[in-house]
Every structure is written in structure tokens, then in C-alpha cells.
DRENBAFI-423725 format. One record per atom (N, C-alpha, C): atom name; x, z, y. Coordinates in steps of 0.02 Angstrom, whole numbers, m for minus. Layout:
// residues N
   name        X        Z        Y
     CA        X        Z        Y
...
// end
This chain:
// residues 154
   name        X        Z        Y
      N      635     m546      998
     CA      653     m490      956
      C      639     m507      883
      N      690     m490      840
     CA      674     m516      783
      C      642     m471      736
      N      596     m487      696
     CA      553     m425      654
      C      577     m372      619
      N      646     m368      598
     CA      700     m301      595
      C      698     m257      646
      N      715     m304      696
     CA      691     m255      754
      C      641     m216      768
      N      594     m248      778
     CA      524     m233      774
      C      511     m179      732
      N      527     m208      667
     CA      508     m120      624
      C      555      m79      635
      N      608      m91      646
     CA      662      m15      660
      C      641       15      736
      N      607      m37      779
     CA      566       21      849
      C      506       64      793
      N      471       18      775
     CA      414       44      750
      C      415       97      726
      N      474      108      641
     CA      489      174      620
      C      511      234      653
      N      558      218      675
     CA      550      266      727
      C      506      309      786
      N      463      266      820
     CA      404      311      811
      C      363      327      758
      N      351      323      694
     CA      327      355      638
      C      370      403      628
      N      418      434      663
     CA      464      485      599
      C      442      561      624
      N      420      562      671
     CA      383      616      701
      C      312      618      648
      N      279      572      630
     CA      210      593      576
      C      245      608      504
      N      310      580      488
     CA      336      572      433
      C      393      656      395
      N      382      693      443
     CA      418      720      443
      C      412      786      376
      N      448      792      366
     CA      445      848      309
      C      434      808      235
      N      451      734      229
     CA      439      697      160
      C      531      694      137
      N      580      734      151
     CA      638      746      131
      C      676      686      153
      N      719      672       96
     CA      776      660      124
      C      784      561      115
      N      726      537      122
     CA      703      467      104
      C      710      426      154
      N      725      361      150
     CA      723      315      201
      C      655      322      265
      N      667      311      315
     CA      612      316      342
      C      562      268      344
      N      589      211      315
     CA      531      151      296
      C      494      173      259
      N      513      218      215
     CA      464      225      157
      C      430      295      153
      N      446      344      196
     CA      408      373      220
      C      353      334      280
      N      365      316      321
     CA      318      274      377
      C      277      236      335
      N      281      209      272
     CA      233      171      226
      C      174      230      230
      N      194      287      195
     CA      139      325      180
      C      103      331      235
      N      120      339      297
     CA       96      382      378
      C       62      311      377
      N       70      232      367
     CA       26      195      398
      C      m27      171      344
      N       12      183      283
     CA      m66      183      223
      C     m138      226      266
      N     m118      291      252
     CA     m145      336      252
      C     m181      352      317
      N     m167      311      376
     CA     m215      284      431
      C     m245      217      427
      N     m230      207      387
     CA     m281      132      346
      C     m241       75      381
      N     m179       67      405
     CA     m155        9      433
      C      m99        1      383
      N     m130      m38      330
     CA     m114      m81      268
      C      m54     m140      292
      N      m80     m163      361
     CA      m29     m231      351
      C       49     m196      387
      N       36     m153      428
     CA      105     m135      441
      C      133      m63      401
      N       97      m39      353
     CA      140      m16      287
      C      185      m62      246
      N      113     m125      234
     CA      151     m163      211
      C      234     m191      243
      N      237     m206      298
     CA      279     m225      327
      C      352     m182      346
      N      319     m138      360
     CA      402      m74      358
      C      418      m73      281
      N      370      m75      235
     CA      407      m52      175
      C      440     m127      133
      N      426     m171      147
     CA      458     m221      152
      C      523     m254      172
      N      529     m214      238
     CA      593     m229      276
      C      637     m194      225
      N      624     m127      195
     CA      676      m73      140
      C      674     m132       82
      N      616     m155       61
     CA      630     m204       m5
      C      671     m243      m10
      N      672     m290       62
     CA      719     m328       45
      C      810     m331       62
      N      803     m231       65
     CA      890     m217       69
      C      894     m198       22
      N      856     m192      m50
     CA      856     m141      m83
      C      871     m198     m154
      N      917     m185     m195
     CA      952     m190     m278
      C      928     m131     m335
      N      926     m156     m365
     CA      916     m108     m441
      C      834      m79     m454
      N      816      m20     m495
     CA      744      m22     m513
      C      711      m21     m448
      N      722       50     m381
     CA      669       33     m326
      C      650      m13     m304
      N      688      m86     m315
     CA      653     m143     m281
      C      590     m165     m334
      N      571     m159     m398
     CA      516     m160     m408
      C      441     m100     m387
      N      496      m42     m369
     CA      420       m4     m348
      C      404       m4     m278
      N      451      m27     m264
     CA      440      m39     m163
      C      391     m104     m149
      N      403     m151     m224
     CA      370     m210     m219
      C      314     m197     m258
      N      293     m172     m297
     CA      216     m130     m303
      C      191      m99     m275
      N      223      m58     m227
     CA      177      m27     m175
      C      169      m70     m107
      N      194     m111      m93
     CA      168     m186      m48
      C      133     m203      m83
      N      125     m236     m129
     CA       58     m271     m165
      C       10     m226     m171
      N       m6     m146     m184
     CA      m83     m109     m142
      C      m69     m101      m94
      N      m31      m92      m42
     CA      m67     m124       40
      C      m71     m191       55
      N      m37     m241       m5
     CA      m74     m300       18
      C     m153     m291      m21
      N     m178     m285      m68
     CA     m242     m266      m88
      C     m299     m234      m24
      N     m255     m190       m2
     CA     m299     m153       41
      C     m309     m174      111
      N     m252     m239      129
     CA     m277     m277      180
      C     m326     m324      167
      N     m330     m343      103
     CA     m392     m387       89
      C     m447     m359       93
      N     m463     m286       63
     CA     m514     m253       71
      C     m535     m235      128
      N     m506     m224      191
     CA     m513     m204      259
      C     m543     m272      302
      N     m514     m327      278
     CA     m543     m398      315
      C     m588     m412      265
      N     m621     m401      235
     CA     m664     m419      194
      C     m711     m385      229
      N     m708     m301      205
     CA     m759     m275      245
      C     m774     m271      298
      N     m744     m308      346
     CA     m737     m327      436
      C     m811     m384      438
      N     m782     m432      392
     CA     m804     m494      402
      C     m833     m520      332
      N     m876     m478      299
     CA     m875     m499      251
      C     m935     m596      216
      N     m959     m596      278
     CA     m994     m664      284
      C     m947     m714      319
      N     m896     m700      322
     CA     m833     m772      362
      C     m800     m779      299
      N     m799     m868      303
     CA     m788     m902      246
      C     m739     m901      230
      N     m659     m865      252
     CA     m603     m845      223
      C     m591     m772      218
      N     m611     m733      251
     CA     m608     m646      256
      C     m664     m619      192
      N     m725     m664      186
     CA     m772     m626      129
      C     m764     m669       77
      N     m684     m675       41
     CA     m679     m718      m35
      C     m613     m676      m25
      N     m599     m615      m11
     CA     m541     m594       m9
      C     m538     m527      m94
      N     m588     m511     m109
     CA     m610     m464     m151
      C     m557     m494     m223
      N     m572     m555     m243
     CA     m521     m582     m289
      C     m438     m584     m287
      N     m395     m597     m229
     CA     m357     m586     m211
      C     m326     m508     m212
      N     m363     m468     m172
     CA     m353     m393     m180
      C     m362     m382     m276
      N     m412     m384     m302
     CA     m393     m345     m375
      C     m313     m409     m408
      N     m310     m457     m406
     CA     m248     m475     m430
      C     m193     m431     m404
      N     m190     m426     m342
     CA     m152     m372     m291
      C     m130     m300     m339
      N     m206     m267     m334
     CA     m215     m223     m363
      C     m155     m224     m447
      N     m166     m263     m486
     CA     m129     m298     m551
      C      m64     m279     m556
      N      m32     m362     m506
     CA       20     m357     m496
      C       71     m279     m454
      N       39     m241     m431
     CA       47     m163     m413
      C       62     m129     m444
      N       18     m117     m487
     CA       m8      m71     m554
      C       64      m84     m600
      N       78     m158     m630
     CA      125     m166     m657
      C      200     m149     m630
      N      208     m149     m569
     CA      274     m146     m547
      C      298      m85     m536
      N      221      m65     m516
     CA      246       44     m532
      C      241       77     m582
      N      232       27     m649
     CA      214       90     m704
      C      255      115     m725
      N      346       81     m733
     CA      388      102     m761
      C      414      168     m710
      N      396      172     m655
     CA      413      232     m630
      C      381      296     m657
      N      320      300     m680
     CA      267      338     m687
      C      312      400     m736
      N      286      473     m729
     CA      232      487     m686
      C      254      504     m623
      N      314      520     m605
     CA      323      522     m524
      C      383      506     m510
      N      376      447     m449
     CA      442      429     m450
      C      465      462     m348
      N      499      479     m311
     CA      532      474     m243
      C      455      528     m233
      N      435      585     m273
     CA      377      618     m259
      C      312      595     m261
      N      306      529     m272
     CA      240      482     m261
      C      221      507     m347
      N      155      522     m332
     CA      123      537     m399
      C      112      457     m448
      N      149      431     m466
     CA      146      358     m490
      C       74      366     m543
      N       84      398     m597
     CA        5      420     m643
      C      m58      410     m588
      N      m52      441     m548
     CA     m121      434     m497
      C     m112      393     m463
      N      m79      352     m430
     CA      m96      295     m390
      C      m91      237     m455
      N      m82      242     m508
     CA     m122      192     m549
      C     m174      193     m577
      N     m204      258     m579
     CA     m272      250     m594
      C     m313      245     m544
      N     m289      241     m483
     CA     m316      249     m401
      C     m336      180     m399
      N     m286      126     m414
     CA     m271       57     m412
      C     m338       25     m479
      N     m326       59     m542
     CA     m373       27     m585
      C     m446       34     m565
      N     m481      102     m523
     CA     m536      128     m515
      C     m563       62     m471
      N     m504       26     m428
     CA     m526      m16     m343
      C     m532      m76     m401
      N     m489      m88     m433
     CA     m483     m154     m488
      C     m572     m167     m510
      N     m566     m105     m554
     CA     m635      m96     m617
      C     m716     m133     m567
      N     m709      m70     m497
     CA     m772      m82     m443
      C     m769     m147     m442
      N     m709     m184     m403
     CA     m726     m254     m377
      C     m754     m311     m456
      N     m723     m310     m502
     CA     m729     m346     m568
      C     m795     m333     m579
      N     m821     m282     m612
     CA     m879     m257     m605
      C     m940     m290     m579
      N     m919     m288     m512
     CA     m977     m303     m455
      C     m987     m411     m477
      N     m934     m416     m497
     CA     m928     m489     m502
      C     m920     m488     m444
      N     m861     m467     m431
     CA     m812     m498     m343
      C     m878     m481     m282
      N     m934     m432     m272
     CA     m972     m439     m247
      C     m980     m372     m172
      N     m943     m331     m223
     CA     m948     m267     m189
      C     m872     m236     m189
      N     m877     m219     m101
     CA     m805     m193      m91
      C     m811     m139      m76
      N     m751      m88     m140
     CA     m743      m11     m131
      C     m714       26      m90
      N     m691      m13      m53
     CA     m643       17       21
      C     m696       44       88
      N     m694       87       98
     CA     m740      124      159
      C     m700      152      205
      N     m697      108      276
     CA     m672      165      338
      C     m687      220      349
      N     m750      249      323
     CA     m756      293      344
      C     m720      368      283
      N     m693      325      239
     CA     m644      364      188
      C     m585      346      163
      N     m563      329      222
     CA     m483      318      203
      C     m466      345      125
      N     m433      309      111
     CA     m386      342       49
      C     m299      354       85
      N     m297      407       40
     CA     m240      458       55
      C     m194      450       13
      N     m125      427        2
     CA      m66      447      m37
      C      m34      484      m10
      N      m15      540      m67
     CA        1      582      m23
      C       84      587      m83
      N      144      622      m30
     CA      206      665      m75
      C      206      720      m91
      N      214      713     m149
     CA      232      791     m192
      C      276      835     m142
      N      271      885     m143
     CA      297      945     m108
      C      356      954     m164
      N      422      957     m131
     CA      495      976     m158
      C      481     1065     m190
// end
């Protein structure tokens, strides 16, 4: 089965959590439903499959919002494993992440497809500032507090 595949089963079961985010692709609704249960790598991945059908400005904000769930997969294997010698050097990687994000959504700002763009860049600088800060030492991501993106209500 080829990974198109794969995410078009996948989304589809997300469209039942996704429901009531209007009239949007369902990749990119299902991004939010798997952020927002902290499974970063397959947000990343459905919203990806839309990136790479996608021409004109959304393909830079579809590709900033993969780069913070790629951030936030670094932060999740980091804090898994953070004494394994490739999972705990992941903190550097994520704030570049974080960067390259920040930049690709600003021209949307302040809201672009309902996504509060203003707040998920200062969401993005707050995870940036902690890790820099700490000198790459301390990771601000906690399971036990998911972070939430959430859509503006129509």
C-alpha cells in the first residue's frame, strides 16, 4: 500500500474528530485532531500529503505547520529518551524547527484557514526562547499538557 493510501484510510477515520472545522480539506483538519493528541509525526504526515498537492501561498503555511510538528516530534523523543545518544540531542533540531515554522507562517498572520497564526507564533517563540535559554538543556514539552491548536469558530 502506498503512503497516499495510507493517509487517505487514515483521514478518514479522523473526520469524525474533525468535524465542525468547515469547509477545509480533511488533511488539514486531521492535522489539528492529531497535533492536539500529541501524535506530532502523523500530523505531520497527513498534512504533508495536502503539501505536496498544493501550488501558490498555502504551500508555505502547510509547510510551517509541518516544521512545529516536526519540532514537536523532537520534543516528544527527547523527552522519552532523553539520556539515548540520538533522541536526547534532539532539543537543537526542534528550536531550528521551531524557526523555520515561525517564518513560513508569518505572512499568513493574524489568521489564516481560522488558525490563529499571531498565537501559534508566539506559541512557537515561547518553546524556541525555553529550549535556547536552558542552553539546549531543558525540554518544554510535557505529556501531561498537551498543547492545543485550536480553529476559530466561523
Amino acid at each position: 500500500m502506498k503512503k497516499t493510501d495510507r493517509i487517505s484510510d487514515f483521514v478518514k477515520d479522523l473526520a469524525a474528530e474533525s468535524a465542525g472545522t468547515g469547509d477545509f480539506d480533511a488533511r488539514y483538519s486531521g492535522y489539528f485532531v492529531c497535533f492536539n493528541r500529541g501524535d506530532y509525526y502523523e500530523a505531520h504526515d497527513v498534512l504533508e500529503d495536502l503539501w505536496l498537492q498544493t501550488d501558490g501561498a498555502d504551500y508555505a503555511f502547510y509547510k510551517g505547520l509541518i516544521q512545529i510538528a516536526g519540532a514537536f516530534v523532537h520534543l516528544k523523543k527527547q523527552h522519552a529518551r532523553p539520556t539515548h545518544p540520538k533522541d536526547g540531542r534532539r532539543l537543537a533540531p526542534a528550536s531550528r524547527l521551531f524557526l523555520l515554522g515561525q517564518k513560513n507562517i508569518a505572512p499568513f498572520a493574524p489568521l489564516h484557514h481560522r488558525l490563529d497564526v499571531t498565537d501559534l507564533i508566539r506559541f512557537c517563540a515561547t518553546h524556541y526562547s525555553a529550549i535556547c535559554e536552558s542552553n539546549y538543556q531543558i525540554n518544554p514539552w510535557n505529556p501531561e499538557s498537551l498543547p492545543q491548536l485550536t480553529l476559530e469558530i466561523d
